[in-house]
FISERO-892829 format. One record per residue (C-alpha): residue number from 1; x, y, z. Coordinates in steps of 0.02 Angstrom, whole numbers, always signed. Layout:
BEGIN
SITE   seq        x        y        z
SITE   NUM        X        Y        Z
...
***
This chain:
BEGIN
SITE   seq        x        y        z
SITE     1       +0       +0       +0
SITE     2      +88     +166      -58
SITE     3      +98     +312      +61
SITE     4      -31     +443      +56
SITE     5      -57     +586     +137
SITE     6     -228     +689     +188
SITE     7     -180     +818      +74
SITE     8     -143     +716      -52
SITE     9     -297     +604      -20
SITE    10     -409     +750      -34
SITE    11     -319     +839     -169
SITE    12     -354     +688     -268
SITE    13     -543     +667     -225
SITE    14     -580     +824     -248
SITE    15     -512     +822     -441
SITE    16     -620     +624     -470
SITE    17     -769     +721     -391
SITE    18     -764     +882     -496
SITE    19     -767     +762     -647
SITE    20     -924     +649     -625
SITE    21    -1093     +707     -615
SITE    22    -1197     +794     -488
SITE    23    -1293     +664     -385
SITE    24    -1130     +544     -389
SITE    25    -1026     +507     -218
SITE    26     -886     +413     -187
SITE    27     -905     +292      -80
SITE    28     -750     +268      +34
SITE    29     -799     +144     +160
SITE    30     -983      +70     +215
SITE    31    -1019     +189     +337
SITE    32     -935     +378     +231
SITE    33     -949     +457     +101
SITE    34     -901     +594       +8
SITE    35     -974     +707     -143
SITE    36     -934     +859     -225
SITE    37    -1088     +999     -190
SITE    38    -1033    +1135     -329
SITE    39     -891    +1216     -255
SITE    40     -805    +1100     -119
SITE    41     -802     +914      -67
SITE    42     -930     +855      +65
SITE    43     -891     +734     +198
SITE    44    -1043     +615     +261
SITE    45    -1089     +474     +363
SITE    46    -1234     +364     +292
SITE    47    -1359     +264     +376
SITE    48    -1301      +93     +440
SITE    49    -1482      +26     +408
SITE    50    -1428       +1     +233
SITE    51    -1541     +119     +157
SITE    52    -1401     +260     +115
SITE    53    -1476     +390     +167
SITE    54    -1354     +523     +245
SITE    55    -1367     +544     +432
SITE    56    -1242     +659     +455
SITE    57    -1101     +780     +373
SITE    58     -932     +777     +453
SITE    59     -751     +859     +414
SITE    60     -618     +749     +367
SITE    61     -487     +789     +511
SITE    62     -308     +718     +549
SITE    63     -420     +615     +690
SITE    64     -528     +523     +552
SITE    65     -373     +509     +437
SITE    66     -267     +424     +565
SITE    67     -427     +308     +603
SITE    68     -481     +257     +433
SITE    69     -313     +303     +328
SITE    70     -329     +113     +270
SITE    71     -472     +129     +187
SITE    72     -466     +283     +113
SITE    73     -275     +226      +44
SITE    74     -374      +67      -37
SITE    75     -534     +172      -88
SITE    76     -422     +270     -197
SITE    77     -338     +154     -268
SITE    78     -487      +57     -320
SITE    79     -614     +212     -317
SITE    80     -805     +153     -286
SITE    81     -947     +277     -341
SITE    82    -1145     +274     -314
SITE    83    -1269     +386     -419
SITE    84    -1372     +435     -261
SITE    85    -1541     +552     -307
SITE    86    -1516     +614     -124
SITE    87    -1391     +721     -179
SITE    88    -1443     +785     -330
SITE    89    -1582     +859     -266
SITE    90    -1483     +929     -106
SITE    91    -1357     +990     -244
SITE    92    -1460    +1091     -345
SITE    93    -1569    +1161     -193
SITE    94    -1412    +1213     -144
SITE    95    -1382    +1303     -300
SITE    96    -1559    +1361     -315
SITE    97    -1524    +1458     -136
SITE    98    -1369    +1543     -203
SITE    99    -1469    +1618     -349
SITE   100    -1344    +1513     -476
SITE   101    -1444    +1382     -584
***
């Protein structure tokens, strides 16, 4: 497993998000995700129920890094995405708020 750092890890999610379409997350372990929202990358946890749905947002600290580093190192090297209508709809209500459409 190469070395990565959390810079570097979200350096280079940010660029894979940026480059799929609204409504898309990547999926990074069973329990996080992560999805681009128009102008930054959005950390969340999703329901352990196995329904998806996001329970709640979160920042991706040095704390979570050192905790889940594994994963993330493997998620990015084999990079799993899910079209989720959740947040498509959350995306462009979001845009819809900032008067952009």
């Amino acid at each position: 497993m190469k070395s990565l750092t959390l810079d570097q890890f979200k350096t280079q999610l940010a660029s894979m998000l940026r480059d799929i379409p609204y409504g898309t997350s990547a999926d990074l372990t069973g329990y996080a995700i992560a999805f681009w929202n128009g102008s930054k990358v959005v950390y969340a946890f999703v329901s352990s129920d196995d329904s998806g749905i996001i329970e709640d947002e979160f920042e991706l600290s040095d704390y979570e890094w050192d905790h889940w580093h594994d994963d993330f190192v493997t998620w990015i090297n084999e990079p799993m995405f899910s079209v989720r209508p959740e947040l498509h709809k959350r995306t462009y209500a979001a845009a819809a708020d900032n008067g952009v459409r």
